[in-house]
C-alpha positions in Angstrom: 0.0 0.0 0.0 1.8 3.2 -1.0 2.2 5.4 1.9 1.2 8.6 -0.3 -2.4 7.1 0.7 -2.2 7.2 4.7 -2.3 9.2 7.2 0.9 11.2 8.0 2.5 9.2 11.4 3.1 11.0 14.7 6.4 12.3 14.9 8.5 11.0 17.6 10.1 13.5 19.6 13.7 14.8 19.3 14.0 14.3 23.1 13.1 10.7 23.2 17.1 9.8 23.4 17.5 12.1 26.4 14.7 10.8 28.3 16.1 7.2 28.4 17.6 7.5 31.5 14.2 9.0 33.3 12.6 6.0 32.4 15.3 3.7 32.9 14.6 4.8 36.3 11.0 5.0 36.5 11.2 1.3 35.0 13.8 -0.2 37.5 11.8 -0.7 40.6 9.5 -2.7 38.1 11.8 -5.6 37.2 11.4 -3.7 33.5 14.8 -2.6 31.9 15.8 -0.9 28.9 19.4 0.1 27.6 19.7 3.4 25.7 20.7 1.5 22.8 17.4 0.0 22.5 14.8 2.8 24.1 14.2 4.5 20.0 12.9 1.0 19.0 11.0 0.8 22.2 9.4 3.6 21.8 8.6 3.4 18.4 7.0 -0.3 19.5 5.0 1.5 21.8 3.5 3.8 19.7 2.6 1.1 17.4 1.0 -0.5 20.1 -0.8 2.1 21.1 -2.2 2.7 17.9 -3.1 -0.9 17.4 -4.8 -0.8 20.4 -6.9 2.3 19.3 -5.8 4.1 22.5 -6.0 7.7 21.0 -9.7 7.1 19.5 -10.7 7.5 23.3 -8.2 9.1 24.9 -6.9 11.5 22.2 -3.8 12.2 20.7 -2.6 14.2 23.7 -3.6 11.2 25.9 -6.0 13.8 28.0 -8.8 11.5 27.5 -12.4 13.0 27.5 -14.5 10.7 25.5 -17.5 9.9 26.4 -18.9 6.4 26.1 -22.8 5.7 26.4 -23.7 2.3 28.6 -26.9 1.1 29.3 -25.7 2.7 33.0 -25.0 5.8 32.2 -22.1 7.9 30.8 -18.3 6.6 31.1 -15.6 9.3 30.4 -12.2 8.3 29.0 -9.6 8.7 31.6 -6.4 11.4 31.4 -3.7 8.4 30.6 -0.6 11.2 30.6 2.4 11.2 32.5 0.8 13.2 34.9 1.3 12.1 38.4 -2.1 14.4 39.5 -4.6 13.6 36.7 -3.3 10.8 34.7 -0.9 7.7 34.8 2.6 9.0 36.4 2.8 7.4 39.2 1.9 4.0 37.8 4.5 1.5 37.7 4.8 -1.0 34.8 3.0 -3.6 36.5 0.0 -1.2 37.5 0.0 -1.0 33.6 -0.5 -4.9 33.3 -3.2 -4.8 36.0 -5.1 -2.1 33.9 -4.8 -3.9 30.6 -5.7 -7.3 32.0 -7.5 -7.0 35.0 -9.3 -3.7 34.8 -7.9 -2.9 38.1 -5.8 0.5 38.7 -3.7 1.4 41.7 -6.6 3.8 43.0 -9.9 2.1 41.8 -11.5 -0.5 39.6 -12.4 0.1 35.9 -15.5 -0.7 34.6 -15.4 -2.7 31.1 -16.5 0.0 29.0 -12.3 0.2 28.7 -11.8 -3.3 27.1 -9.3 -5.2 29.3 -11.6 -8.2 28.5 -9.8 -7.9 25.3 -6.5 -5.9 26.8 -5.9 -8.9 28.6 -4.3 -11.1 26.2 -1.9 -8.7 25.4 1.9 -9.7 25.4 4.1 -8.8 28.4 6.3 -7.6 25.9 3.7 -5.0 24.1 3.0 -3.9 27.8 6.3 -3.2 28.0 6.7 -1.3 25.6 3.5 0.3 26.2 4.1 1.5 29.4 7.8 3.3 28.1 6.1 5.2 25.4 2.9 6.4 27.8 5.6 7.5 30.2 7.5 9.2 27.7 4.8 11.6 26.4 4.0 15.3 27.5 1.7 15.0 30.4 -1.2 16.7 30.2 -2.2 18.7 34.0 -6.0 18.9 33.9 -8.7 16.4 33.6 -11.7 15.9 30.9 -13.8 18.2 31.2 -16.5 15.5 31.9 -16.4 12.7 34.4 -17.6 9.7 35.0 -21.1 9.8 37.5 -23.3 7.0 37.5 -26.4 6.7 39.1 -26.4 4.3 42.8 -25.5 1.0 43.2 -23.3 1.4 39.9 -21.2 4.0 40.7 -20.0 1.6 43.1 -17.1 0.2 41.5 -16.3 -2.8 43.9 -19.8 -4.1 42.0 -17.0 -4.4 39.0 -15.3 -7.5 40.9 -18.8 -9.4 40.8 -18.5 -8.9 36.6 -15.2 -9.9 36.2 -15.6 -13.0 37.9 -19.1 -14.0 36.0 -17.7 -12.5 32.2 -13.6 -12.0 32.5 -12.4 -15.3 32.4 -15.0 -17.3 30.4 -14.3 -16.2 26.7 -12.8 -19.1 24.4 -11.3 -16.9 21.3 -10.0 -18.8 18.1 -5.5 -19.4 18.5 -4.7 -20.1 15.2 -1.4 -22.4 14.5 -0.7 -20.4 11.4 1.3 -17.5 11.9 -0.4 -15.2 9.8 -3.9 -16.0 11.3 -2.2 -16.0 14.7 -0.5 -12.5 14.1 -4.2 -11.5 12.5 -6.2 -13.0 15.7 -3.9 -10.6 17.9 -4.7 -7.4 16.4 -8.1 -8.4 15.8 -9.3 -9.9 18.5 -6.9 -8.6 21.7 -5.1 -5.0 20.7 -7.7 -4.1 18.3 -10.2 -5.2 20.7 -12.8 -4.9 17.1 -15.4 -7.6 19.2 -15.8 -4.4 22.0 -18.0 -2.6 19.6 -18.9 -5.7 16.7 -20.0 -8.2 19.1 -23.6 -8.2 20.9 -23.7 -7.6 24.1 -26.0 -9.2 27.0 -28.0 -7.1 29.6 -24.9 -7.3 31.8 -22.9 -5.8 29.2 -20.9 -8.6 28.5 -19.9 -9.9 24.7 -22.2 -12.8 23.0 -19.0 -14.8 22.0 -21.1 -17.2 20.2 -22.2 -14.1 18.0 -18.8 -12.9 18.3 -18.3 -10.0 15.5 -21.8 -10.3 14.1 -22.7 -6.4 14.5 -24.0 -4.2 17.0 -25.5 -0.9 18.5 -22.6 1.8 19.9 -23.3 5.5 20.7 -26.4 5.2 18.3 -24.2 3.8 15.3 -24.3 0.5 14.0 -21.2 -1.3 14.4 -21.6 -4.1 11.5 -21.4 -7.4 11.0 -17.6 -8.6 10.4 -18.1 -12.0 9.9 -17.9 -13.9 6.6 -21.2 -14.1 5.1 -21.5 -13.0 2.1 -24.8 -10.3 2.6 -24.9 -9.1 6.0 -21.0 -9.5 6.8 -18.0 -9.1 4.7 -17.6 -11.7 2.4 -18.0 -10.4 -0.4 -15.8 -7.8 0.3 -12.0 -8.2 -1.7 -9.1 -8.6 0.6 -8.0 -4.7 -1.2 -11.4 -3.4 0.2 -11.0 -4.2 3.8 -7.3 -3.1 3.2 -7.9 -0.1 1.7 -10.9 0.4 4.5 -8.4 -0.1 7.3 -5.8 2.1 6.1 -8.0 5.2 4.8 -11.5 4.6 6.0 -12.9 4.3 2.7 -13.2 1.7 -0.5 -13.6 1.5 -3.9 -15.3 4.6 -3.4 -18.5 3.0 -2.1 -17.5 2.2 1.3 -16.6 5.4 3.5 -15.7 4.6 7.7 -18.2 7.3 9.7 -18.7 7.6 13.4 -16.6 6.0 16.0 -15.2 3.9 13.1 -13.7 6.8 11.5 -12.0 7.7 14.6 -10.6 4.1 15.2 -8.9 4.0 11.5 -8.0 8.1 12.1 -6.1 6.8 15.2 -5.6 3.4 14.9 -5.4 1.0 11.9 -4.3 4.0 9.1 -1.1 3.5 11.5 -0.2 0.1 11.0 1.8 -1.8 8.4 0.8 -3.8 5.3 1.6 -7.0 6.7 -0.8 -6.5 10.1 -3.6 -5.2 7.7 -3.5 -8.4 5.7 -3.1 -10.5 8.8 -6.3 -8.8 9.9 -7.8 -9.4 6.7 -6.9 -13.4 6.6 -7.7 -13.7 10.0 -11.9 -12.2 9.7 -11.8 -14.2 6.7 -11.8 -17.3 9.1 -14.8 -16.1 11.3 -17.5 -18.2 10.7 -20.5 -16.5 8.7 -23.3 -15.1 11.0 -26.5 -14.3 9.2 -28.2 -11.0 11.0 -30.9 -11.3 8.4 -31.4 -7.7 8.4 -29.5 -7.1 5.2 -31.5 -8.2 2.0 -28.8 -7.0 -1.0 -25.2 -7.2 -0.9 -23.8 -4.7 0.9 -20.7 -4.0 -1.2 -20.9 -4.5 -4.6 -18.4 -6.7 -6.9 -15.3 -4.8 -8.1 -15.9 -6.2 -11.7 -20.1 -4.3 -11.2 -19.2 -1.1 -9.9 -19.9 1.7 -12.0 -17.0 4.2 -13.3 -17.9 7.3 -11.4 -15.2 9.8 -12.8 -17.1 13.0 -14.1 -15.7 15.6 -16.8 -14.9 19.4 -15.6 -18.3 21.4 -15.3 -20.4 18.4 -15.1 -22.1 18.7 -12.2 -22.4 22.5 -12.7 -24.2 22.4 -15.4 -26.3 19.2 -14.4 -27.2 21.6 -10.9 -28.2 24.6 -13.7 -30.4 22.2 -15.7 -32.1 21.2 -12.2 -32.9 23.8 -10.4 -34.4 25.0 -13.5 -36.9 22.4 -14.0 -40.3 23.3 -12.2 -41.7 19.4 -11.9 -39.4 18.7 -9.1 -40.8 16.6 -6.5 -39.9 17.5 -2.9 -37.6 14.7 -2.5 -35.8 15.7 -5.4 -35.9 19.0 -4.3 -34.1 18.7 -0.8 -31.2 16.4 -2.7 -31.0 19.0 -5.2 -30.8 22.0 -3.0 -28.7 19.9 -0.1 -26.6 17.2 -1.9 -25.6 17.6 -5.6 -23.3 20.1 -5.3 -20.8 17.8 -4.1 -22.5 14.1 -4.9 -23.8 15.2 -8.4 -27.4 15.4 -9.3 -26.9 11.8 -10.4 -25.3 10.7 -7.9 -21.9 10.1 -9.4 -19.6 12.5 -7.2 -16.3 13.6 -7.8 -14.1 10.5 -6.8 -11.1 13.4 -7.9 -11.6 15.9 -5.2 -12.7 13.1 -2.7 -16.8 13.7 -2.4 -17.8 10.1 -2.5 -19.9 8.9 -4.8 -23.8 7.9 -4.0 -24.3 5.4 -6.6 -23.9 1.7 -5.4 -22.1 3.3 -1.9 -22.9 1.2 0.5 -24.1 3.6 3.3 -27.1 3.6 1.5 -27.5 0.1 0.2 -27.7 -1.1 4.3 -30.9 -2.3 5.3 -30.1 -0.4 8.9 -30.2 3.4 8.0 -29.0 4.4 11.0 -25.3 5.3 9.8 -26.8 7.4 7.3 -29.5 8.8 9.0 -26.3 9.9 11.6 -24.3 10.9 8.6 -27.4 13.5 7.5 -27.8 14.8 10.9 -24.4 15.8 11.8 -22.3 15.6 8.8 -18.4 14.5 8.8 -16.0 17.3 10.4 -13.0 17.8 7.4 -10.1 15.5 8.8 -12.1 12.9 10.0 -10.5 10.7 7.5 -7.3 11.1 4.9 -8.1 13.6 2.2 -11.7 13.7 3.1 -13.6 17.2 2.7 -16.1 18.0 5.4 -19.8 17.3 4.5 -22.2 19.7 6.9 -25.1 18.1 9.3 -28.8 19.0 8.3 -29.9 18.6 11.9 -30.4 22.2 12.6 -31.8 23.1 8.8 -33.9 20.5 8.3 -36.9 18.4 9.8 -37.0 15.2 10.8 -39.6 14.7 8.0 -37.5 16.3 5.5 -34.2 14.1 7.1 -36.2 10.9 6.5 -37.5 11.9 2.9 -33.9 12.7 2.2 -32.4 9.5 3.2 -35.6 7.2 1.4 -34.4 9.2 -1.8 -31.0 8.5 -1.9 -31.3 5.1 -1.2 -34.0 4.2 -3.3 -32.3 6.3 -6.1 -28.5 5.2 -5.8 -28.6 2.4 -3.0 -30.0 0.0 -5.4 -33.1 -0.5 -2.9 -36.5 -1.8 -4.1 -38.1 1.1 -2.0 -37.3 2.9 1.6 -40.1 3.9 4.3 -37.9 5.6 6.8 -40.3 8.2 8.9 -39.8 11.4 11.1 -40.1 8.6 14.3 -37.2 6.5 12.7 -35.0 9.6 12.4 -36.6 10.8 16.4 -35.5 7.1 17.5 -31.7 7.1 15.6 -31.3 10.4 16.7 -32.6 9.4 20.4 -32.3 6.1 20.5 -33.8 4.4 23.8 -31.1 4.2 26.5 -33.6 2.1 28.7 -31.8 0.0 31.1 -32.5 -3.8 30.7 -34.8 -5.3 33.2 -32.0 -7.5 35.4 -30.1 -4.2 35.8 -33.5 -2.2 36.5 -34.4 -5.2 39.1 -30.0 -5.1 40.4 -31.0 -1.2 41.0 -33.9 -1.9 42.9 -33.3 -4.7 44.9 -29.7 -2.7 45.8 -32.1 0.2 46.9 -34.4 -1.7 48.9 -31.2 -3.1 50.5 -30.1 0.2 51.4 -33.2 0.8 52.8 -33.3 -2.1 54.5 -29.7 -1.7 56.1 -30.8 1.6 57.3 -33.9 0.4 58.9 -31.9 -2.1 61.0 -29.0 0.0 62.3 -32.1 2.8 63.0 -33.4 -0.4 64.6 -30.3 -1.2 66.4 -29.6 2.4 67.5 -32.8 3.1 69.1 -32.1 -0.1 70.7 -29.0 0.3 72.2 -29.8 4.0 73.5 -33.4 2.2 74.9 -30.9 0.0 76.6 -28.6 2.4 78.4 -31.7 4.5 79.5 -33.1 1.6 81.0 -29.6 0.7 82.9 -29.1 4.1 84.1 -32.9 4.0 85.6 -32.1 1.1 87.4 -29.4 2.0 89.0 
């Protein structure tokens, strides 16, 4: 993969050589060692693994933290994972590290498994290692995020977290692969890459469905999609070049375009890492079994050999926008896609593949049977940056309806998606853009029965004080 077509890599800094003997240091009460001779590599090891492990789509490139994950139990903010000794990791050791990664347990307090050290925890001592060397070696950052963890009572109670680890930590029986390739693949995907986190169904306790292991699922209101092999609702009939190209740029054959937490993952993460891990990743999802979500009726990607040349001559699209808006049988679907979309996309559809506006016809966005990614995508556009080369496309949440967002959406997909037909409504769009948060019923009934034990513990040391005190009274009467 030429390197013209990724992301331009973090620089490491000029003062990594002069800070091998601070973290020699820091390192030595650890049992962790390091000789100047080899602290570049190690640090350049550690970067990788950070970025592998998608560290900086949560905590940011600064390592500040601040994002803000949405659980069925509330809010969870990334954590400030700096050098700083007041408001982020400093004063962890290298084994405080390891406890993180694998046992969700920090010197101070216990994680919850919105941070994935159910994945984490297969991670090699020696990619910890090198880990913890590069997190130490990075500006610390004095202030926390802005926001903060706070969830609502017996939750925010995080020696509850010991009582999930013990029922969901130790049960899951991932794939180990004898082939090196597959094995190396396996790694990425399933432990530093953590992809099952977000892919994989998740039960009322939060933990991952392994026996639906990658088969798609709900995060932050965006669908996380199906990863396994079938050839509809997963990714087999994707090319091993597509889901390279995807990985490393967050787009495909110019039909398939990362959005979402997604972008933010290959922004951070996988646009980092080298040809050979992208096509171990590649081999290794091609071994997932199939899982059939039967919610996808057409392919979602189309054939390399069926997709249509999209390149468009110089004034095309302005002079297809002139003959448009000229035309006075318009219907008001038309309309809003003229008016909102074909200045970039092309009145028919075709884009400009040149100047990197995607185009519409056959993308795949609008070929899903779930419209939710879409539906997010019309709402609050794509900031510029989000992905390499990619222009900024604005959100019509604030111009539009929820009417005119759901007319908008059944256009393009009926029109360039290939579908039959599309019925989205203004309550689909009021539900994607607000989806239901409800807690699941045995975490409703855990809240309650915790409450009425609270209650209940109250009642009885009420109980016990008014007895002791009834008790002394009566003692000093009789005497």
């Amino acid at each position: 993969m030429p390197r013209s077509t990724r992301f331009l890599k973090v620089q490491y800094r000029a003062s990594a050589r002069l800070a091998a003997a601070f973290v020699a240091l820091m390192l030595a009460g650890s049992g962790f060692s390091a000789s100047a001779e080899t602290r570049p590599s190690i640090l350049e090891q550690g970067e990788y693994v950070a970025r592998a492990s998608g560290c900086m789509s949560c905590h940011g490139e600064d390592l500040s933290g601040g994002y803000q994950v949405e659980t069925p139990m509330g809010t969870i903010v990334a954590s400030n994972i700096s050098p700083s000794r007041e408001y982020g990791i400093g004063g962890y050791d290298r084994d405080d590290l390891a406890a993180v990664l694998r046992r969700g347990v920090s010197p101070d307090r216990r994680l919850y498994p919105a941070m994935p050290y159910a994945s984490y925890r297969g991670m090699t001592d020696a990619d910890i290692d090198a880990l913890f060397v590069w997190l130490q070696d990075q500006p610390p950052v004095e202030e926390a995020p802005l926001h903060q963890t706070d969830l609502p009572f017996p939750f925010n109670i995080r020696t509850g977290v010991i009582a999930w680890n013990a029922l969901f930590l130790g049960s899951r029986e991932l794939p180990t692969p004898d082939d090196p390739v597959l094995r190396r693949g396996a790694y990425l995907v399933d432990h530093l890459g953590h992809c099952g986190e977000c892919h994989t169904p998740r039960s009322d306790f939060f933990a991952m469905q392994d026996d639906r292991y990658l088969a798609g699922a709900e995060i932050d209101g965006w669908l996380a999609p199906n990863l396994t092999s079938d050839p509809v609702s997963g990714i087999g009939a994707w090319s091993d070049q597509d889901l390279i190209d995807y990985l490393s740029t967050g787009q495909a054959g110019n039909i398939v375009q990362a959005a979402g937490p997604m972008a933010e993952f290959v922004r951070h993460g996988t646009s980092h890492l080298d040809d050979d891990d992208l096509v171990a990743m590649v081999a290794y999802l091609r071994t997932i079994p199939a899982i059939d979500t039967r919610d996808q009726d057409i392919p979602l990607i189309v054939p390399a050999a069926e997709r249509e040349d999209s390149r468009h001559h110089y004034g095309q699209i302005r002079e297809e926008l002139r003959v448009a808006m000229a035309r006075t049988d318009l219907t008001e679907a038309e309309r809003l896609f003229v008016g909102h979309c074909a200045a970039c996309h092309g009145v028919t559809g075709q884009g400009q593949p040149q100047a990197f506006y995607p185009p519409l016809v056959q993308n795949a966005a609008l070929r899903r049977a779930d419209s939710r990614n879409l539906v997010q995508v019309l709402l609050h556009g794509v900031p510029a940056g989000k992905l390499y080369r990619m222009p900024a496309m604005p959100g019509f949440a604030d111009e539009l309806s929820n009417d005119e967002i759901a007319m908008l959406a059944n256009y393009t997909r009926a029109t360039f998606g290939g579908r039959q037909d599309s019925d989205l409504t203004a309550g689909d769009v009021i539900r994607i853009l607000a989806p239901d948060d409800a807690m699941p019923t045995p975490l409703r009934i855990l809240q309650v029965a915790a409450w009425i034990g609270l209650v209940g513990l109250f009642v009885i040391v009420s109980l016990l004080i008014w007895w002791l005190v009834r008790r002394r009274r009566h003692k000093r009467q009789e005497a």
